[in-house]
C-alpha positions as CSV (number, residue, x, y, z in Angstrom):
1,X,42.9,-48.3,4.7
2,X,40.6,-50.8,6.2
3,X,39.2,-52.2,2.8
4,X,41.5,-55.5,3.2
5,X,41.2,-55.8,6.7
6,X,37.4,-55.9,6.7
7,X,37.6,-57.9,3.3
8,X,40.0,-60.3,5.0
9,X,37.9,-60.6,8.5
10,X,34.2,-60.7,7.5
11,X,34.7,-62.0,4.0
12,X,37.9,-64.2,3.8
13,X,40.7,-64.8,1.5
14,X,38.7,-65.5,-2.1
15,X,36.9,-62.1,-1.5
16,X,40.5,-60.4,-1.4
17,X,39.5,-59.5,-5.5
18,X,37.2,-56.9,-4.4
19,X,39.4,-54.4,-2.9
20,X,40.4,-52.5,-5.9
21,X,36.6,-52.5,-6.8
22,X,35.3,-51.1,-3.5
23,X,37.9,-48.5,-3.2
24,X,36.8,-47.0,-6.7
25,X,33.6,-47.1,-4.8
26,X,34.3,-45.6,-1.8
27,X,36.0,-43.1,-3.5
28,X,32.7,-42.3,-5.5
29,X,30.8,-42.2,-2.2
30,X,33.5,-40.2,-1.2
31,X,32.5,-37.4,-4.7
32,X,28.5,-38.1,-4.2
33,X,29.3,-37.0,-0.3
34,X,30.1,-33.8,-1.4
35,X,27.8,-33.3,-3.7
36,X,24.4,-34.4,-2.3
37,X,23.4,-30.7,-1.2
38,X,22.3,-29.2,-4.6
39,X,19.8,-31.8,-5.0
40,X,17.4,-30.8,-1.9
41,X,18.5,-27.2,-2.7
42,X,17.0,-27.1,-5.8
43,X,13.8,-28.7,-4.2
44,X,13.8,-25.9,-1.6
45,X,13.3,-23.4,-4.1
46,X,10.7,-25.0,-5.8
47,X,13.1,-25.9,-9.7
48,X,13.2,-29.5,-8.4
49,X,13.6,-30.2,-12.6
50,X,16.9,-29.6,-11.8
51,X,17.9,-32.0,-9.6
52,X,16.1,-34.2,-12.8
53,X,18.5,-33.2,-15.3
54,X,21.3,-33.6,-12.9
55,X,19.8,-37.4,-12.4
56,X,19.6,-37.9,-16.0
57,X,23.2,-36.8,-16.8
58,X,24.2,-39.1,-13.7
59,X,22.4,-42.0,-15.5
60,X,24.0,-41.1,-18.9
61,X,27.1,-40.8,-17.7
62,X,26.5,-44.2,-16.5
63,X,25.2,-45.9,-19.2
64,X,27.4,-44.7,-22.1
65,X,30.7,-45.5,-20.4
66,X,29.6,-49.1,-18.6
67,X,29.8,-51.3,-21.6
68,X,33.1,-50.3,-23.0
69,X,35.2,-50.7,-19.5
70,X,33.3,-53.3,-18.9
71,X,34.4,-55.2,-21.4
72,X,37.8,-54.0,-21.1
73,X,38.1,-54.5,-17.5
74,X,35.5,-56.4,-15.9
75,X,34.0,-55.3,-12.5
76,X,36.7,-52.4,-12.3
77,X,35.4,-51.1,-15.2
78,X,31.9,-50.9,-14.0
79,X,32.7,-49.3,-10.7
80,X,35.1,-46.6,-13.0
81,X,31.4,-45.9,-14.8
82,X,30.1,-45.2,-11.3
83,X,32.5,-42.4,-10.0
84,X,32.5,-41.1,-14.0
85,X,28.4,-41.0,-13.8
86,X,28.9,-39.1,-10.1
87,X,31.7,-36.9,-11.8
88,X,29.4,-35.6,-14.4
89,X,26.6,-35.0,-12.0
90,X,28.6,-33.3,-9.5
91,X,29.7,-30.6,-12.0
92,X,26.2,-29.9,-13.4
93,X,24.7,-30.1,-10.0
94,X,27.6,-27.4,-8.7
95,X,27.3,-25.7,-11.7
96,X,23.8,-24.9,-11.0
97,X,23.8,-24.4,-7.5
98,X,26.9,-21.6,-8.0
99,X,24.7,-19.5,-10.6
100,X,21.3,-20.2,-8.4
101,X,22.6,-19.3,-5.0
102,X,25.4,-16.8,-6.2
103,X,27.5,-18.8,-4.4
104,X,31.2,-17.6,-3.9
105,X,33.8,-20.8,-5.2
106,X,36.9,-19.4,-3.2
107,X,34.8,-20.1,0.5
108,X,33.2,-23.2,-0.9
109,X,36.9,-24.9,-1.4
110,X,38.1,-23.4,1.8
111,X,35.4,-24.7,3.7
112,X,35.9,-28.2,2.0
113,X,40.3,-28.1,2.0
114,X,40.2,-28.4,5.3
115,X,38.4,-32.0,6.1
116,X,39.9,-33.3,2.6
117,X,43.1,-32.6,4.1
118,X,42.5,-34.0,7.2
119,X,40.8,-37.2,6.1
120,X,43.7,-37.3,3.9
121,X,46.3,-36.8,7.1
122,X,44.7,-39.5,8.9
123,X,44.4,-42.2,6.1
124,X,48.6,-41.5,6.4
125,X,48.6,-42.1,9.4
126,X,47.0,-45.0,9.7
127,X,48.3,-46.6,6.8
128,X,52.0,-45.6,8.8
129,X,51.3,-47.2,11.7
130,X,50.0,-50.5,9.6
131,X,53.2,-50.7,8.3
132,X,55.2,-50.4,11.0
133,X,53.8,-52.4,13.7
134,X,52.6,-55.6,11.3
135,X,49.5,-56.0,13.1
136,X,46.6,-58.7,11.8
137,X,43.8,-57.4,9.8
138,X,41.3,-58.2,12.9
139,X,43.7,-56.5,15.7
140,X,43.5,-53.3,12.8
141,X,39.6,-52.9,12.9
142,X,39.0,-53.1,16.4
143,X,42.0,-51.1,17.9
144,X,43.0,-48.9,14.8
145,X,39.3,-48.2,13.6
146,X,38.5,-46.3,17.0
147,X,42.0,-44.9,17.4
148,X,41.4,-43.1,13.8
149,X,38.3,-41.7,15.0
150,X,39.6,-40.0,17.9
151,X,43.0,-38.7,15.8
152,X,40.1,-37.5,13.1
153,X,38.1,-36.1,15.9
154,X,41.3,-34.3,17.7
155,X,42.6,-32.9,14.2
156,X,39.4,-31.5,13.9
157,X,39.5,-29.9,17.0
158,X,42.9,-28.7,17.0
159,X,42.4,-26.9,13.7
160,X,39.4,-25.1,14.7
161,X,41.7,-23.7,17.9
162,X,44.2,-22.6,15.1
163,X,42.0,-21.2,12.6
164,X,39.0,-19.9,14.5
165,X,37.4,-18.8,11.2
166,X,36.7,-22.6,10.6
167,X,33.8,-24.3,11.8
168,X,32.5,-28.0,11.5
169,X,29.5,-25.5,10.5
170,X,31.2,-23.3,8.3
171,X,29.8,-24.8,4.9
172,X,25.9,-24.4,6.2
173,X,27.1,-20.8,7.1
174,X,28.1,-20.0,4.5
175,X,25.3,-21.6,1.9
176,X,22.7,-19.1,4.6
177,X,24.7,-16.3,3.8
178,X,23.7,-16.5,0.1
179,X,21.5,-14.8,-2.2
180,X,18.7,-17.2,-3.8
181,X,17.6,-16.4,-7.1
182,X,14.5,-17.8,-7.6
């Protein structure tokens, strides 16, 4: 939601092409986020060839797709071989770190819905209140940028008060509560 604002602000008006590209890339940020644990997992328990392979498929599925969409479609195309190289990893990496640490899928995605949903709530919201009021890409950042964080910060607490089985710590909980096969 704050892509063009920042893009208009900090960068001006000829930079306004970018957009689409960074929000491919934020959303593959948004995909590596989630999966940066197995990596220092596999480490931990000494099979850090693992987190190699998972590397390697990253950079294949990097290098076989960048060429053709970037020929097709430019800078778009090479931040769409980014998120598909992330993609790939991310499964071999979960993969791995489901069979390694006999890891349960059904608490994983609870654990996981609830921020998705959340962050997805807020970027709503925000986008809703852009809309409405009009307001100039440098009035956006400065009031709306805190203003989300607080909403973000609130949801967060309000649905730990309904749901006391989640906590902000819930995902480190429940990768503890796991049997290691080493």
């Amino acid at each position: 939601a704050f892509i063009p604002d920042f893009t208009k602000v900090f960068l001006g008006e000829k930079w306004l092409y970018i957009i689409p590209i960074v929000q491919v890339l934020v959303i593959a940020g948004f995909v590596r986020s989630l999966t940066a644990i197995p990596g220092p997992m596999f480490q931990a328990i000494g099979k850090p060839h693992l987190d190699t392979y998972s590397q390697g498929i990253r950079l294949a599925g990097l290098l076989i797709p960048i060429y053709p969409l970037g020929k097709a479609f430019g800078m778009i195309g090479v931040a769409y071989s980014v998120l598909i190289s992330i993609v790939c990893m991310s499964f071999y990496s979960f993969f791995y770190a489901i069979k390694i640490f006999d890891l349960k899928i059904k608490p994983l995605f609870k654990t996981l819905f609830t921020p998705v949903i959340l962050g997805g709530a807020l970027i709503l919201i925000i986008t809703s209140i852009e809309h409405t009021f009009k307001i100039s890409p440098l009035t956006n950042l400065a009031i709306l940028g805190p203003i989300s964080l607080v909403v973000f910060m609130g949801m967060v607490i309000l649905q730990e008060y309904l749901n006391p089985e989640y906590k902000m710590t819930s995902f480190l909980l429940a990768l503890l509560n796991t049997k290691t096969k080493i």
